[in-house]
Structures are given as C-alpha cells and as structure tokens.
N, C-alpha and C positions, 0 to 999 in steps of 0.2 A: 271679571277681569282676569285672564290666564296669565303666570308667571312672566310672560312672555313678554307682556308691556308694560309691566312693573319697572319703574323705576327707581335709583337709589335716593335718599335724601336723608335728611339730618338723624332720624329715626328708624330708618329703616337700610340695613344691609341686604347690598344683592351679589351675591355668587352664581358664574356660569364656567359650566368646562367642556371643554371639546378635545380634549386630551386626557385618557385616563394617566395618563405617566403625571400629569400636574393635579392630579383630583384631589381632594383632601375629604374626609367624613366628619361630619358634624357630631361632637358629641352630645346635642342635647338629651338624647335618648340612648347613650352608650357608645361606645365604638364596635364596631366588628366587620368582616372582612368582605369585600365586595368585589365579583369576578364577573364579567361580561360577559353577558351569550354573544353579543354580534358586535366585541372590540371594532370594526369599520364605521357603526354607528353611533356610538357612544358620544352622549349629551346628558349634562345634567344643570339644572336652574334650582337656585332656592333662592329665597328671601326671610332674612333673619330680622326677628322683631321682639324687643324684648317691651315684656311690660312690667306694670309695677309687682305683679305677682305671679310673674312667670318667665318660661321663654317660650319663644312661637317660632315655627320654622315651617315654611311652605314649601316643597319641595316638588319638583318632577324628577323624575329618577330613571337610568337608562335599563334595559331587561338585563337582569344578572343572576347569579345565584350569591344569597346573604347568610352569612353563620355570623354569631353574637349572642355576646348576653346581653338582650336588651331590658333598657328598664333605666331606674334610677335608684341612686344611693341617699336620696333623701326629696320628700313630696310625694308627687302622683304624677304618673306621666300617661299620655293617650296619644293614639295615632285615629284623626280622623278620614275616611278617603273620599276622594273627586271621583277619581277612576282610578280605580286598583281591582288586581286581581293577582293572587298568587297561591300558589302550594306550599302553605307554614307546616313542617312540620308532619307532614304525612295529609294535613288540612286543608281545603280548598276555603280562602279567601277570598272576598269580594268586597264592591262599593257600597255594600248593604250594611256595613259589617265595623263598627269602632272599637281597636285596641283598649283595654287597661291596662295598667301595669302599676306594680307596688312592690319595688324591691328588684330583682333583677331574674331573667327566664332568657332559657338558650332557644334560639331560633335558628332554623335550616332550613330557607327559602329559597325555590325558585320564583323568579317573577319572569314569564316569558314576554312581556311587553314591557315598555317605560310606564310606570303607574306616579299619580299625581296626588299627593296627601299632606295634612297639616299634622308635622311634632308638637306636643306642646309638654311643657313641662310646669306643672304647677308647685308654689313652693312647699305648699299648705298639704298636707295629705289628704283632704277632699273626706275625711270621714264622716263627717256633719250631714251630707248633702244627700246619702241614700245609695249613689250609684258606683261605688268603689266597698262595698262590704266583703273585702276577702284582706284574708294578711301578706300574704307575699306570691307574686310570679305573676302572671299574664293571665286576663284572658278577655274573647269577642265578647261585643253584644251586638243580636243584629236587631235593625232600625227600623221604622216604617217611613214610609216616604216622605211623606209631610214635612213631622219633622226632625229629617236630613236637611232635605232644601231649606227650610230659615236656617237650618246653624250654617251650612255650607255659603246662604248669600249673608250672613251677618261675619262671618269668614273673611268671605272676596273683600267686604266694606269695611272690614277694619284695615285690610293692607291698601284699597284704594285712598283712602285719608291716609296710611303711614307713607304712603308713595307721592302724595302732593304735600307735604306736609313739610314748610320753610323754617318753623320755628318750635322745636323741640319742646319750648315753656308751654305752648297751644296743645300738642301732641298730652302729654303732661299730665295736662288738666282734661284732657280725655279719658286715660289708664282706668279709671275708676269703673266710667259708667261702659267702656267699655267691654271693659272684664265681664260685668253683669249682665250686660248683652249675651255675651259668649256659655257664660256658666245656664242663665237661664233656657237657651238652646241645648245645653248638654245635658239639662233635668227634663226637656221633652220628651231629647231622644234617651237616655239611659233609664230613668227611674222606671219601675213595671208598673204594671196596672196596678198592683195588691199592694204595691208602696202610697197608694194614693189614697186609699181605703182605709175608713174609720174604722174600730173596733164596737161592737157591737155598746150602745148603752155609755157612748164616751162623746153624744153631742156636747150636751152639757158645759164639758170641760172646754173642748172645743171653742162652744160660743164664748168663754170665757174669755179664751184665750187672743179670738179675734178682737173682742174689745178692747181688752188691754194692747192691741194690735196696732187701733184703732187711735186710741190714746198717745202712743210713743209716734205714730203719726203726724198725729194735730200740733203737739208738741214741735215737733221737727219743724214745724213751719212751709218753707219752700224749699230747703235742702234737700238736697236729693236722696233716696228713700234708697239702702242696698239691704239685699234681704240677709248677710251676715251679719251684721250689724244690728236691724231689727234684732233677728233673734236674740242675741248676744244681750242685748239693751231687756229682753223679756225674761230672758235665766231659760231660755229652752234653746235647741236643736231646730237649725234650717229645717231636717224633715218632720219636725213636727208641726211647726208653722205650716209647711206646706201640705199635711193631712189635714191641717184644722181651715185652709181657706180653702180645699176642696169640700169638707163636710157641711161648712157652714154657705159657703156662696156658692158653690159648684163649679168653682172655676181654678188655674195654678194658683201660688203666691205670686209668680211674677205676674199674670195677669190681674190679678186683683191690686197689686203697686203699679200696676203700668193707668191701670183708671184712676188712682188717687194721683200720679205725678202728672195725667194728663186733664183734672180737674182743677189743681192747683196753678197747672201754667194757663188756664180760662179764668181762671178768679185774677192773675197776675195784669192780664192783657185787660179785662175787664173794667181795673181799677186802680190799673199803674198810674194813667197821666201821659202825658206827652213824654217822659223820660224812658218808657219801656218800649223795646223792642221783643218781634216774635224770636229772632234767633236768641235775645239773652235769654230771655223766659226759658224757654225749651233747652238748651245751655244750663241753665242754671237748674233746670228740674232733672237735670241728669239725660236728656234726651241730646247724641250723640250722631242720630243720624238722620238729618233732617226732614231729608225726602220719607222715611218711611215714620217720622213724627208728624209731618203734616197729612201722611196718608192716613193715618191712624185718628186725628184730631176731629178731621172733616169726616169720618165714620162714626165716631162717638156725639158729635154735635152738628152734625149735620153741615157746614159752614169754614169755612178756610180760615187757622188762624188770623189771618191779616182780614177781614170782615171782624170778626170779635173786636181786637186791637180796634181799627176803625170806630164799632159801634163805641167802645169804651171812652175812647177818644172826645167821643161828640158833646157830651153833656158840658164838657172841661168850655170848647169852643164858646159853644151858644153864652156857658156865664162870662164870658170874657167878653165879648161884645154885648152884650145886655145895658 
C-alpha cells in the first residue's frame, strides 16, 4: 500500500504538502534543514504512527539537499528504505542499505529524486538484540533481499490496519504483537551470520538453555510468547536465546516461537468447543495478521484453520444428539 492511499483514522496521522513555504520536518529522528532541487515539484506524504514502544514515521520525501544532526537523544533510532537513493556524506546510499543511529551524526545529503522510507524511533536502546553494538553516531547496514521484502510487507501491514483501524482500544491490543512482527524482521535483516553462530564446545549449554526455553513456554500457556520477555523471564540476552535456537534447532528464535504460537492456537481450535473462534485463537496467540497467520498455519498442518476448528467441533455435536 503506497503513502498515497493511506488514510487518516483514530491511530494513525497523515501529513501532506505541496507548498514548501507550509512544510513543517518531523522531528522523530532530529531536525535539520531541507532545500529543494526542483522547488516547482515539491511533494511530500508521511504518516505518523506511534506505538507502545516507539514512534513510526513513513514518509515519501521531495529531491533536496539535507544537513542535520540526525539521530536521537534518547533509545535507537533507524531509517528503513522503499526507494532511496542518495549521496550521505561523500557516500552513496541505497534501497539495500538500513540506517542506525545512537545518539546523534551530522549528515550532508543530496537525494536527487523523492526517496520513500520508514523513521522509527525505539524507546528501548535495542542493546540486547545484537544489531546496534556501537555507542554513538550512525551507521549502514546493507541487506539481502529476502529479508528486506518481509520487514518492508510487514511494514506496509502495520500501516494498512493503522489506516482502517476505527477504534484505537483494537489498535491497542495490537502494539504488542506488532512490534515483534517488526523487531523480528530487523533481527533477519541486521544480525550477521557470525552473530548466529555457537561457540565452539557450548551446545550443552545451549540445549539447556532451550529447555528451560521450553519450560517458561508451557507455563505461559496460550498467551502470547515475546521474545523480550522470554528472555528477561530466563535471566539471559534476546541474542543469546537467539544463538541457542539456532544451535540447538537450526532455525531463528522467532521462528521457533512462531511454531510453538502456531501449535498452541491448533491445540485451541482443536478443543475449545463451540465458544472458539479461529480469529480469537490466533488473536490471542499473538498472530496480528491474519492473511499471513492462516498462510503460515495451512503450511505447517497441511489444512485451513477453520477445517481444524470444524474437525474440533464435531465430536461436541455427535454427543449432543446421541
């Protein structure tokens, strides 16, 4: 969904200008000073989103040259891009390519085209996570394609729900599993390969560590599983957790929470009764977006949620008329 058909609603702010004399700069990520190469052209769209632990700004931006000190005075801030391209700094930029930043870095860009990117400002400094290990100022990392595209369409999907979205309590109760959508995309694309890699002689620990993983799980029941949390719950480090479920299962930490939340809402549909539905289940397991939960469900079990729910259903029937 491009800027362009975003719409305002209860959660979501949309700014558009066609007048640089009325433009105003956001300061999610700083203020600094913006001059147009082609004043006769000048257009600019954003939509401002805040969530429960951050701010989100989507923006299409007109071609200018930009000086500032960007960055933030407090959290982690990153610039993800759609289509960008520019000259930072003596550096060529590209759509391949996500900002970090920690603390604040002067920038002297040209952008010879309108470029289209997501601010975000986290409040948390994102140390825990592996892919922000420096102390202060700016810098790229570039990305492989893959996964770009899921953080970019898990992107579009959170602003397509803040854009239909009537009742701010609903939106709400989203913040959560959303967020972990978005962070889990930005441990695809940022973390390296050698962040993912055990130390020699440290399965052991590892398998340990998944058990007890494994444990604060089962415990948990059907609430929804964030991988801050887990950790925090285990006495370790998001990136430790996420070396020890690649060492021991060969797969992310969010991939290995995404088959325990999408086991749980099959045990749910299973052996709820007539009172469960497949939206609450998946709802409730923290699954935010439905299309790509029931893409994911009928992958894993072969079968469309609502066949489960059904089969689950039947045995309830038959005793009732018996």
């Amino acid at each position: 969904m491009p800027l362009s058909r975003l719409q305002p609603s209860p959660v979501l702010r949309i700014e558009r200008f066609s007048d640089f004399s009325a433009f105003r700069a956001n300061e999610v990520l700083g203020l600094g000073k913006s001059t147009p190469l082609r004043p006769r052209e000048f257009s600019l769209s954003r939509a401002i989103l805040p969530l429960r632990e951050g701010l989100f700004v989507f923006q299409r931006c007109f071609a200018r040259r930009y000086e500032a000190e960007i960055g933030t005075d407090n959290g982690f801030g990153l610039v993800v891009p759609f289509s960008f391209n520019s000259i930072a700094n003596g550096d060529e930029v590209d759509s391949s390519m996500i900002a970090l930043m920690r603390g604040k870095a002067a920038v002297d860009a040209i952008e010879h085209n309108p470029n289209t990117y997501l601010m975000l400002r986290f409040n948390s400094d994102m140390r825990h996570r592996g892919w922000g290990d420096f102390d202060t100022g700016m810098k790229y990392v570039r990305t492989q394609n893959d996964p770009m595209a899921r953080l970019r369409a898990a992107i579009l999907e959170m602003y397509a729900q803040a854009s239909v979205c009537s009742d701010p309590r609903h939106f709400a109760a989203l913040n959560r599993p959303i967020q972990e959508t978005l962070i889990a995309g930005l441990d695809a694309a940022l973390l390296p390969a050698e962040a993912r890699i055990a130390r020699p002689g440290s399965f052991d620990k590892h398998r340990r560590l998944i058990a007890r993983l494994d444990e604060v799980v089962e415990f948990s029941g059907s609430k929804p599983l964030y991988s801050d949390d887990l950790a925090a719950a285990i006495g370790v480090s998001v990136r430790t957790l996420q070396i020890a479920a690649q060492a021991v299962h060969g797969v992310s930490l969010h991939h290995y929470l995404r088959l325990k939340r999408l086991w749980s809402v099959r045990v749910q549909l299973m052996t709820g009764g007539d009172g469960v539905t497949v939206k609450a289940a998946a709802l409730g397991n923290g699954f935010w977006h439905l299309g790509d939960f029931a893409k994911g469900y009928r992958r894993l079990f072969g079968e469309a949620p609502s066949e489960t729910l059904a089969r689950g259903r039947r045995p309830f029937r038959l005793g009732i008329g018996a």
